[in-house]
VEXLUMDO-884117 format. One record per residue: residue in three letters; y, z, x of N, C-alpha, C in turn; residue number from 1. Coordinates in steps of 0.02 Angstrom, whole numbers, plus 50000, padded with zeros to 5 digits. Atoms other than C-alpha are relative to their C-alpha. Layout:
BEGIN
+------+-------+-------+-------+-------+-------+-------+-------+-------+-------+-----+
: type :  n_py :  n_pz :  n_px : ca_py : ca_pz : ca_px :  c_py :  c_pz :  c_px : seq :
+------+-------+-------+-------+-------+-------+-------+-------+-------+-------+-----+
:  ALA :     Y :     Z :     X :     Y :     Z :     X :     Y :     Z :     X : NUM :
...
+------+-------+-------+-------+-------+-------+-------+-------+-------+-------+-----+
This chain:
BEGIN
+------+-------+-------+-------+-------+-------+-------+-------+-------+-------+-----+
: type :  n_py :  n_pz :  n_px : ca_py : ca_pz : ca_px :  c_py :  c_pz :  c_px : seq :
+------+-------+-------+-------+-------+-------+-------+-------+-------+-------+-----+
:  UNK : 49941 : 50000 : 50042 : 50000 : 50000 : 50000 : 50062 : 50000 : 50044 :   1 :
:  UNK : 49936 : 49990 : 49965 : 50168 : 49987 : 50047 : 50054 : 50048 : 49995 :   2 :
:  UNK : 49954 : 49920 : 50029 : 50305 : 50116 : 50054 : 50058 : 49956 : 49945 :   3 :
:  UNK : 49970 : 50041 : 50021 : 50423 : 50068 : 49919 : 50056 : 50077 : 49953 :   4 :
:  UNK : 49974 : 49955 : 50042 : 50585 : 50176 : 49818 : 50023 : 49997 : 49934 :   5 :
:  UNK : 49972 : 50019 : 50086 : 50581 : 50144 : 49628 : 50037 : 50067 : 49979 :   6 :
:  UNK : 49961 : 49946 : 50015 : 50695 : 50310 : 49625 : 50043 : 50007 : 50045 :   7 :
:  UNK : 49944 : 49990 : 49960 : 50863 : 50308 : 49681 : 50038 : 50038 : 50019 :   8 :
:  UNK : 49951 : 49920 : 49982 : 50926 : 50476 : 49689 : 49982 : 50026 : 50051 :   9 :
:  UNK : 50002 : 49963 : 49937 : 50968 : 50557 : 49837 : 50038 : 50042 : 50008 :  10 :
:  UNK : 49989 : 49933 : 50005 : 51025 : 50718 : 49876 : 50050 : 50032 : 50084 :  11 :
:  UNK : 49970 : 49961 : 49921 : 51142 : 50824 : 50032 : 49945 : 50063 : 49988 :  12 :
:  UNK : 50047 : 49978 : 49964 : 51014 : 50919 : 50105 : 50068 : 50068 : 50031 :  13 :
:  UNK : 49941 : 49969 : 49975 : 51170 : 51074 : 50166 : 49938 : 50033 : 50068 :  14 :
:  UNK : 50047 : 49950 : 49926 : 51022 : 51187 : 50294 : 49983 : 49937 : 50037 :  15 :
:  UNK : 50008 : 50048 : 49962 : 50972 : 51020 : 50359 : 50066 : 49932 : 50017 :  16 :
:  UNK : 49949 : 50058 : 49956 : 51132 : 50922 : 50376 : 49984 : 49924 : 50004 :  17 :
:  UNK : 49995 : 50059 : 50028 : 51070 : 50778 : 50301 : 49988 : 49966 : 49917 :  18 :
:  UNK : 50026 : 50027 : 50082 : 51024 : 50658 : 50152 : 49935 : 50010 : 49999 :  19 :
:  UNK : 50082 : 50004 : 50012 : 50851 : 50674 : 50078 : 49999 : 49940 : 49942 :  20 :
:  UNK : 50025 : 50043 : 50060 : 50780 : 50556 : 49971 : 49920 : 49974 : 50002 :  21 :
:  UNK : 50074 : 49996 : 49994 : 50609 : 50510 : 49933 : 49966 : 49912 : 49969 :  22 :
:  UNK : 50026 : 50058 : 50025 : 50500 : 50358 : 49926 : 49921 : 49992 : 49999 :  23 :
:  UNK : 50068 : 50022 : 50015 : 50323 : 50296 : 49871 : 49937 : 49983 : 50011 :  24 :
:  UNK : 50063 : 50045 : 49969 : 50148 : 50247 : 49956 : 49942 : 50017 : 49931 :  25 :
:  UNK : 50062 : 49985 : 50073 : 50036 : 50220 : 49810 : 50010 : 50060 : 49963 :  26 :
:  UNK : 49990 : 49945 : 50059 : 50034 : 50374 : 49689 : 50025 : 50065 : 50065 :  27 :
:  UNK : 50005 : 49976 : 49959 : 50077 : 50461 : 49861 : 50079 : 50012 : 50016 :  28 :
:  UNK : 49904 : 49996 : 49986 : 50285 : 50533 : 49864 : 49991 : 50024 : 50068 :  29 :
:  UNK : 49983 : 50011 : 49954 : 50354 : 50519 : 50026 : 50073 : 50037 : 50033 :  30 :
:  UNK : 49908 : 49994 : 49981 : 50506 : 50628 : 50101 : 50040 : 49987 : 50053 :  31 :
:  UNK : 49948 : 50057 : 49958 : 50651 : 50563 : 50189 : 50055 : 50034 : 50021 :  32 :
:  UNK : 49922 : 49994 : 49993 : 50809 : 50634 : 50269 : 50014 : 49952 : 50058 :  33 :
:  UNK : 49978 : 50026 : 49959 : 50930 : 50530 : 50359 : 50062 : 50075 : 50039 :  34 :
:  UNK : 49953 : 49957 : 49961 : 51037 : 50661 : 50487 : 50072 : 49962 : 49987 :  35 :
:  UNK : 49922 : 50038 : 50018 : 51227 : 50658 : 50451 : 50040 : 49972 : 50047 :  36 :
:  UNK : 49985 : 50022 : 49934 : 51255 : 50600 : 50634 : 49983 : 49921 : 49963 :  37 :
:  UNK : 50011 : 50088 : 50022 : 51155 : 50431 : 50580 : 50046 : 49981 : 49966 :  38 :
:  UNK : 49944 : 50032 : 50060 : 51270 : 50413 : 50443 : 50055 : 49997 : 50022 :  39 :
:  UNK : 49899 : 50008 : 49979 : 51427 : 50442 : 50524 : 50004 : 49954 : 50048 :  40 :
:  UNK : 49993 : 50066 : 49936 : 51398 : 50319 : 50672 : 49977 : 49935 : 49952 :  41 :
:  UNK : 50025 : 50072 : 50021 : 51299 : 50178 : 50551 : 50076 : 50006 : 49939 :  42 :
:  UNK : 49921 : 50018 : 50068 : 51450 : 50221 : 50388 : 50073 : 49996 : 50015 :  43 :
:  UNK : 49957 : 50013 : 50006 : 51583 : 50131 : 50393 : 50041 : 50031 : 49958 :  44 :
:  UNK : 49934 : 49943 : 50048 : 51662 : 50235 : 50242 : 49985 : 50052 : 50028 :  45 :
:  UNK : 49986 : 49950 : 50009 : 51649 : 50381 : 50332 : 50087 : 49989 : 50052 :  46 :
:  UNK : 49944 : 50024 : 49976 : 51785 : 50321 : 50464 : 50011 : 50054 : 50045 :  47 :
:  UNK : 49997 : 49947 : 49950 : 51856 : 50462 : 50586 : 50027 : 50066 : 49955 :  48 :
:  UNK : 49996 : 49929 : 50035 : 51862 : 50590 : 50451 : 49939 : 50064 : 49994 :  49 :
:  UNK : 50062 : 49971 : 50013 : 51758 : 50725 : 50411 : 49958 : 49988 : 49950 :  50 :
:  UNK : 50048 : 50008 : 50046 : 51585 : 50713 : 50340 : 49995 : 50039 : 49946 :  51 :
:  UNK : 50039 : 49956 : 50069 : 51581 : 50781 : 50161 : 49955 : 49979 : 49957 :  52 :
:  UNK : 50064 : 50013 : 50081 : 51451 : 50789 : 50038 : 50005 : 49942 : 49971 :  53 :
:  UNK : 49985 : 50052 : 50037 : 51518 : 50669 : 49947 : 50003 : 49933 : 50035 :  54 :
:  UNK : 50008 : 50068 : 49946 : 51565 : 50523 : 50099 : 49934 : 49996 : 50050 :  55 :
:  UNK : 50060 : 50025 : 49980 : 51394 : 50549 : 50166 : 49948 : 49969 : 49947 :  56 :
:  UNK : 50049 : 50017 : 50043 : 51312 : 50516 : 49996 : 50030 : 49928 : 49989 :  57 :
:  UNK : 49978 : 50061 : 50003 : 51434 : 50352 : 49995 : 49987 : 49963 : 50043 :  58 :
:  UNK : 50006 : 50056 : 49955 : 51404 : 50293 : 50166 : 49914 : 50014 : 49999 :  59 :
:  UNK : 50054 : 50002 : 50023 : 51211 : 50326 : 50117 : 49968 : 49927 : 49944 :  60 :
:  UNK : 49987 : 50021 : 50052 : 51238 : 50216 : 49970 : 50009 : 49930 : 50021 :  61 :
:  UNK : 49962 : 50079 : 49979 : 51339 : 50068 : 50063 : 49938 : 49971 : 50033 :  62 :
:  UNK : 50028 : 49979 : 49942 : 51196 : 50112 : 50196 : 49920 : 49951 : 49976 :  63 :
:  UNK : 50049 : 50015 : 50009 : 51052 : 50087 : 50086 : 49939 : 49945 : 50016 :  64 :
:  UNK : 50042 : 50030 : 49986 : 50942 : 49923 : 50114 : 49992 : 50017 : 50071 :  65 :
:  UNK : 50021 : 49973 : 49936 : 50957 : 49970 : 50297 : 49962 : 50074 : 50026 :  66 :
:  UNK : 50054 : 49946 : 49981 : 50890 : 50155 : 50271 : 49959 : 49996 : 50006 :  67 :
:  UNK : 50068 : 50038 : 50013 : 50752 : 50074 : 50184 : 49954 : 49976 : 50043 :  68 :
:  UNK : 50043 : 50041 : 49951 : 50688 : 49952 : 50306 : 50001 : 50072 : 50063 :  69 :
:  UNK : 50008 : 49925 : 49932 : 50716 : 50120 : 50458 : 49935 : 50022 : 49959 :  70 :
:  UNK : 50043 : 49963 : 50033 : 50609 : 50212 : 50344 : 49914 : 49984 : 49987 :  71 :
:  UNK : 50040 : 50043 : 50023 : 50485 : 50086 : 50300 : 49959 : 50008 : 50068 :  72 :
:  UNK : 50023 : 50021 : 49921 : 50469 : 50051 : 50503 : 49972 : 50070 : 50017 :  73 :
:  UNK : 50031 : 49931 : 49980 : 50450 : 50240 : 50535 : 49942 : 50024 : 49951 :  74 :
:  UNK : 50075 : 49979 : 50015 : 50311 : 50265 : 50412 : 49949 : 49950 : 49995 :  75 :
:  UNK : 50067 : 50037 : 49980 : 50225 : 50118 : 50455 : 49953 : 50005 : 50097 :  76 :
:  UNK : 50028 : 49992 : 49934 : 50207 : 50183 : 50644 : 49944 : 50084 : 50004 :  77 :
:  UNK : 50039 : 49934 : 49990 : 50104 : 50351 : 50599 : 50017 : 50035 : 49910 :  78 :
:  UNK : 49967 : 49962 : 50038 : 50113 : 50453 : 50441 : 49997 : 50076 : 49996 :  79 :
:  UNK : 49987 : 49922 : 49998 : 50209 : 50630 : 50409 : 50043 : 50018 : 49976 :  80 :
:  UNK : 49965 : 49994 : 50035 : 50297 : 50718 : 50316 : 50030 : 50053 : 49981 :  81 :
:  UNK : 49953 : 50038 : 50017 : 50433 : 50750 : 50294 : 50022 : 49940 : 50065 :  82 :
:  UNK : 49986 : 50044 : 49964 : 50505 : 50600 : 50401 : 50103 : 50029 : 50018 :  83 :
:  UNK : 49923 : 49967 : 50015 : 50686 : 50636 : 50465 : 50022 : 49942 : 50057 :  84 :
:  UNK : 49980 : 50063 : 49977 : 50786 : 50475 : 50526 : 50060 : 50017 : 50049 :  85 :
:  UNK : 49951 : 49983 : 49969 : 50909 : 50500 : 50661 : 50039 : 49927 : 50027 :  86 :
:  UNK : 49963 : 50058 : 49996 : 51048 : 50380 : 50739 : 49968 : 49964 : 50059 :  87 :
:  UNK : 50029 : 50041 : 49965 : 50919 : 50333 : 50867 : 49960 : 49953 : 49975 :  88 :
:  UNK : 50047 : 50024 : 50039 : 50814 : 50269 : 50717 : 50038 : 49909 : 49979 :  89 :
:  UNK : 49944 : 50068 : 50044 : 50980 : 50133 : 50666 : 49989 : 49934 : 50060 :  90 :
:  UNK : 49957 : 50044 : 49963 : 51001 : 50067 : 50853 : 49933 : 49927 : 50014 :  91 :
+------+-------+-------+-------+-------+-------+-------+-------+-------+-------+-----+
């Protein structure tokens, strides 16, 4: 099966300092944070301001088909879980 996210909600994660969100392998849920470092170097809306709640869940958002495919790549090399995506995961 493939990993896949027919659920789009995603969440600030505040003890871990990132997004979570979760995706699919067969009847098999999958969890996901991206670190708010990744996001602030890959999001363009966050810009040289500070990261809030809110402009990490936007540059998450702008972000998306590219989390996806990171995500996809990191649980097709081993699986575990939770998975946690950092800005070494973007370059």
């Amino acid at each position: 099966m493939t990993l896949s996210f027919p659920n789009p909600s995603r969440s600030f994660d505040e003890k871990r300092n990132a997004v979570r969100f979760l995706g699919h392998d067969g009847m098999f849920e999958v969890r996901f944070f991206v670190e708010a470092g990744a996001l602030a170097i890959a999001g363009a809306e966050l810009g040289r301001s500070e990261a809030s709640e809110s402009k990490l869940l936007s540059a998450f958002d702008a972000l998306r088909p590219s989390i996806y495919n990171v995500a996809r790549k990191a649980h097709s090399s081993g699986r575990h879980d939770p998975y946690t995506l950092t800005a070494a995961d973007f370059r």
